[in-house]
N, C-alpha and C positions, 0 to 999 in steps of 0.2 A: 748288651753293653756297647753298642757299636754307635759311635759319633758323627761319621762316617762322612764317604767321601764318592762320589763316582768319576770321577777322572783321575787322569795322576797328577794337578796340582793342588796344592795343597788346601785344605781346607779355608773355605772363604773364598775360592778365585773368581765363584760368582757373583759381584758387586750386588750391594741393596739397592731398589729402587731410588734413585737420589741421594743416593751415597757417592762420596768422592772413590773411584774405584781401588786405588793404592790405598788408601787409609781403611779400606774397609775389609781389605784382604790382609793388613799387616795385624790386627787386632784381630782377625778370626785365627788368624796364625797362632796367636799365642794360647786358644782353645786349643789345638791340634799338641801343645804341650802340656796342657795342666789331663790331659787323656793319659798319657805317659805318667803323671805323679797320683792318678786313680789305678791304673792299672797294676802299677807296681806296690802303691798298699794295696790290692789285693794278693799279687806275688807273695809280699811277706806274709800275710796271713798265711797261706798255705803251707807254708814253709815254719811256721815260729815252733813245731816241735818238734824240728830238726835242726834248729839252732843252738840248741841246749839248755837248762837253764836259764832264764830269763828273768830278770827285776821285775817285780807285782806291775810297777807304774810301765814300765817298759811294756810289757807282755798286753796289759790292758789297750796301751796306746794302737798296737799292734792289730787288738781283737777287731780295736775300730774300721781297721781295712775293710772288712763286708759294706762299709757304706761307699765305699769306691763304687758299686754297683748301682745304688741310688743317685750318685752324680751322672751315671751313662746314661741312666733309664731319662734322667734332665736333659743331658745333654745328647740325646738323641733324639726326642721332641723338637727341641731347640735348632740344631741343624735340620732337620727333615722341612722343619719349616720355612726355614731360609732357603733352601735349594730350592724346594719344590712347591710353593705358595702360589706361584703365578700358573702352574702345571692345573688346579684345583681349586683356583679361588671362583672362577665362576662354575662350578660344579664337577661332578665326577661321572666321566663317562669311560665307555670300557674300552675303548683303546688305551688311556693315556694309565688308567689303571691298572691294566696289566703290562704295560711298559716299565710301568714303577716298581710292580712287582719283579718283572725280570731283573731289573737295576738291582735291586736291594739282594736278592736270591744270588746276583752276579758277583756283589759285593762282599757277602758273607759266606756263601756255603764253600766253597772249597777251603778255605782255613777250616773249616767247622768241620768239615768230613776228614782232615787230617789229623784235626784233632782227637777225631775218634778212634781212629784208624792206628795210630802211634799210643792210646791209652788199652786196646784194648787185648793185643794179646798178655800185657801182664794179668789182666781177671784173669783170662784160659789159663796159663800158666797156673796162677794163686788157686784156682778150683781145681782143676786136676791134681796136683798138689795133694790137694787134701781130699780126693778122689770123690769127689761132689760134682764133678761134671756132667755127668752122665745123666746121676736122675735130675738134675736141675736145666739139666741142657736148654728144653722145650721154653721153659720161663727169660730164662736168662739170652737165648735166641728172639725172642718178639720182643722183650725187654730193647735188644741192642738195635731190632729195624724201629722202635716206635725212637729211640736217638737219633737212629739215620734220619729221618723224615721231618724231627724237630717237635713231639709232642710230648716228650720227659715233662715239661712242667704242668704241665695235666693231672698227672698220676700218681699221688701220693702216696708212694706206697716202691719200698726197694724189692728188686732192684732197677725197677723201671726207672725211679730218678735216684740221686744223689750214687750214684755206681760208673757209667761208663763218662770217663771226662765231665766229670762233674758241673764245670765254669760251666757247660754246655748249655745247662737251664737256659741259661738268663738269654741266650740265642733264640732256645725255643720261646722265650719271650717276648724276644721282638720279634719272631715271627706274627704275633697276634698281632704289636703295638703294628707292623706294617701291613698288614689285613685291613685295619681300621683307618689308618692315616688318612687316606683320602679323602674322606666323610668327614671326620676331625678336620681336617684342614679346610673344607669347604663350607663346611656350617660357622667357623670360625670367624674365615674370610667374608662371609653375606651375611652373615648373622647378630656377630657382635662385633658391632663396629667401633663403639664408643671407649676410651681408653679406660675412662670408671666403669665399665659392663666388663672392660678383660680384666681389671684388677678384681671386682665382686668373684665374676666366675672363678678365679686365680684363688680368691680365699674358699669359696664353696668347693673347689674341686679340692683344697689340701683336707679341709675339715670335712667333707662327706668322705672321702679316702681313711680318716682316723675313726667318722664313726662302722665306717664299713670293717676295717680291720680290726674295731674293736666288736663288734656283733660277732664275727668268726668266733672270736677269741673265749667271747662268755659261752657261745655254744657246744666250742669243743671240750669246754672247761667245765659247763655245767649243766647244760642244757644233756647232750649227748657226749658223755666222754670219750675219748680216745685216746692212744697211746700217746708221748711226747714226740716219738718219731713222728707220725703222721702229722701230730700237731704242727712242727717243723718244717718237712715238705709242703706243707698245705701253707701257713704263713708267711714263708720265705719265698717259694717257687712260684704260687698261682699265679697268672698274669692279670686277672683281672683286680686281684689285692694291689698289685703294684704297679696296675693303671693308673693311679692318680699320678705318680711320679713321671710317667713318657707324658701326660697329661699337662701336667705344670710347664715341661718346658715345651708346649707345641703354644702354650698362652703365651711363653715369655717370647718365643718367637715369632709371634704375630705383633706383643707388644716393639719389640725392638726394629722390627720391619717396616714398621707405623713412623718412629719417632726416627729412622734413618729416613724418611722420608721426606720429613721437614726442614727447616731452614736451616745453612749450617750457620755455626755459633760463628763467634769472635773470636780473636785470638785469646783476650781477654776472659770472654764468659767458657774461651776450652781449660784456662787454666784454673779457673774454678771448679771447673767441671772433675780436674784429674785430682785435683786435692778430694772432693767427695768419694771419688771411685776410690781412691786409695784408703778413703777413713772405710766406706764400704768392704771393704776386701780385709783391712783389719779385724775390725769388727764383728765379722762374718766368718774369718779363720779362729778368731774367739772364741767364739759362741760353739762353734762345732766342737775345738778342743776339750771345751768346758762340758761339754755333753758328751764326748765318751770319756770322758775321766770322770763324772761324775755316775757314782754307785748306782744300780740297779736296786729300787722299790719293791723290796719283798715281806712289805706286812705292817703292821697287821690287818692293816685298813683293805678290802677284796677292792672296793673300788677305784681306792688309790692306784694298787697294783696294777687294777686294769688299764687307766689312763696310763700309765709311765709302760705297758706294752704297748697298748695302742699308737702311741706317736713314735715308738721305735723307729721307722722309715721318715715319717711325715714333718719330726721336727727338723730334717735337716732339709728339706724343699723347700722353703725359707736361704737359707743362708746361702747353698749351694747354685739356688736359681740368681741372685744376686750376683754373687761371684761372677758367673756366666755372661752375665749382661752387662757386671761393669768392665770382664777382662774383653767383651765383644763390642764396647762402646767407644774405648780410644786407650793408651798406654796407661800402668798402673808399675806401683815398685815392681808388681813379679813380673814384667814385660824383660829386663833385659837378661832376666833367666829362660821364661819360656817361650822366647823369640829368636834364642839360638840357634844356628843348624841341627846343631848338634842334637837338640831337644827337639825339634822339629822331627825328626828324623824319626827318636823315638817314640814320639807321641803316634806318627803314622803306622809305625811297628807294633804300639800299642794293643789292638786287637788280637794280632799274630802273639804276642806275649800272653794275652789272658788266657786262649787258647791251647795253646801248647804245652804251658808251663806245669800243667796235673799231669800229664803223664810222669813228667822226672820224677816228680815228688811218689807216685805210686812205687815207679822202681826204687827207689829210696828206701821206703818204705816196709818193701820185701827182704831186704837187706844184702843184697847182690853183692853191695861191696863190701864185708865182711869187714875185718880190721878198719881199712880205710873209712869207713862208714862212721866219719866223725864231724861234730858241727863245722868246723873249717873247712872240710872238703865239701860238704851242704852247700853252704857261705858261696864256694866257689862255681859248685852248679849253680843256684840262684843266679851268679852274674851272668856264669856263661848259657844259658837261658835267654838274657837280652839280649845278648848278642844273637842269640841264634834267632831272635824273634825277627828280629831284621832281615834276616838273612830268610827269613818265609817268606813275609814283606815282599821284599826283592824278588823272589824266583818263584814265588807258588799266588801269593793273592795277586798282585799286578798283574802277570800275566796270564792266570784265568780268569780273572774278571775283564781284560779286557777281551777274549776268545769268547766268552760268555755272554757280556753285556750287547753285541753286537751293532748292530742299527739303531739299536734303542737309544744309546747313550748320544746319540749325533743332535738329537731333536731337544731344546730344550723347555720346550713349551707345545708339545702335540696338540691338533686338534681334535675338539671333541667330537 
């Protein structure tokens, strides 16, 4: 899920090729906020059965948070390409790729190791408990080093995933998505040059991803059945299922790199420019709404069914890549919400928030707080939560990514 960032200004401070450099850093700004309003419909999701009772329409709107995960998986493509395009557009050699790799390792893993680290004495606790420690020990022991290392979404199968800090997948996720970047971004960069060959590949990459996820879907379902759990992990978590998503937006960021490259407009043709970005961002906050409020396709037709699982992920790579490009191409209505400090702020916290926030909810869960163990005091962890997500931000990922990152981060374009 990580948008991400390798210095401590803010996202964007690395101007596009031929981009005016303030204009081009104030519009990535406001990505570094809409990551805060992904991350936090994820928050509530985790959270909405400890809210209490919840209205149908409410609760549905809620469920929809798991797509906050499919905007990262975009907009981690998306940034990886803007940063690091000139690092790989004439090829991948092994210095500048394992540089990259430290960067990203630099960037992520100490949140990621906290996170595990603060979720996991409540399991020991929860199993001893109910005196299952002991013969489970050995399982539940490789189970927690295959987390440490980042392969959970491999393994379909608990409690190797969905158990210690759960959010944790979608890390071991872009551990893949950043294994591959390099290649991706350099076959990209020499490859497809033409703006109609990234939009073709841009539609081939969303529809081979729907019909890949639908092939899973008929196999597990009829070819070779299996449980709904595996089903689950194996749908949700694999990395290669939800390649198309880190995929789309490494297109859109090779598109937007391209078209910052050209002439700038007019005053004139900007303001026509921001009335489209605005109808786009309308339009496209529509279309998402309208699709998790509308009802899940269960029957009687198997194929209909099939199609309405298969674009679960895929229909919103579409709307969400849009969004992305038009809040990264100049001001939109949400600019003078998510160009706040204040949101700024959050949005950079935002990982730290994704991270963190399953532990609470496990202790929650156990029912530690007895009486007090009521939706309003939930409500109030939730908030304070964010706040503490900052407060990781601040004293644990800054400054081991910078102790981490070392000499790598000095060079912005290595040779190869």
């Amino acid at each position: 899920m990580i948008a991400d960032r390798d210095t401590g200004a803010p996202v964007g401070a690395v101007s596009a090729p031929g981009a005016k450099g303030a204009a081009a850093r104030d519009h990535l700004v406001a990505l570094t906020g809409l990551r805060f309003v992904a991350a936090f419909a994820v928050l509530v999701l985790h959270y909405r059965d400890l809210l209490g009772p919840l209205p149908g329409w409410l609760l549905r709107g809620i469920v929809g948070g798991q797509y906050g995960v499919t905007f990262f998986f975009i907009l981690s493509g998306f940034i990886l390409t803007y940063r690091y395009r000139e690092w790989f557009a004439g090829g991948v050699g092994e210095a500048p790729y394992w540089r990259f790799q430290r960067l990203r390792v630099a960037r992520i893993y100490p949140v990621y190791l906290l996170g595990l680290l603060l979720d996991t004495p409540w399991h020991l606790i929860e199993r001893a408990q109910a005196g299952q420690l002991a013969e489970v020990g050995q399982t539940y022991w490789a189970s927690w080093l295959l987390n440490l290392v980042g392969l959970q979404a491999w393994v379909p199968a608990v409690p190797f995933a969905m158990f210690w800090n759960t959010p944790g997948w979608s890390v071991a996720a872009e551990f893949f998505f950043y294994a591959t970047f390099p290649f991706v971004c350099a076959w990209l960069s020499s490859r497809v040059r033409r703006t109609a060959s990234l939009a073709t590949l841009f539609a081939a990459v969303v529809l081979g991803g729907v019909a890949l996820y639908g092939g899973v879907i008929y196999v597990l379902n009829y070819v070779w059945p299996v449980s709904g759990e595996t089903q689950y992990l194996v749908l949700v978590y694999n990395p290669l299922l939800r390649y198309s998503e880190f995929m789309a937006g490494c297109i859109a960021g090779q598109y937007f790199l391209r078209r910052a490259a050209a002439r700038p407009r007019s005053p004139v043709d900007e303001r026509a420019s921001r009335r489209r970005r605005d109808g786009v961002v309308v339009l496209c906050l529509v279309a998402v709404c309208a699709r998790i409020a509308s009802p899940d396709y269960t029957g009687p037709s198997q194929w209909l069914w099939l199609l309405d699982v298969s674009v679960k992920y895929a229909i919103f790579i579409v709307p969400f890549t849009a969004i992305i490009l038009a809040v990264a191409s100049g001001r939109t209505w949400l600019s003078v919400l998510l160009e706040r400090r204040w949101m700024v702020v959050l949005g950079e916290a935002s990982y730290a928030l994704y991270i963190i926030h399953w532990p609470v909810t496990t202790f929650l869960r156990m029912g530690y707080l007895g009486s007090f163990s009521t939706p309003a005091v939930h409500l109030m962890l939730l908030l304070a939560t964010v706040g503490a997500s900052v407060l990781v931000y601040r004293f644990v990922e800054v400054p081991w990514r910078e102790r981490l990152r070392g000499s790598a981060a000095n060079e912005r374009a290595p040779s190869h």
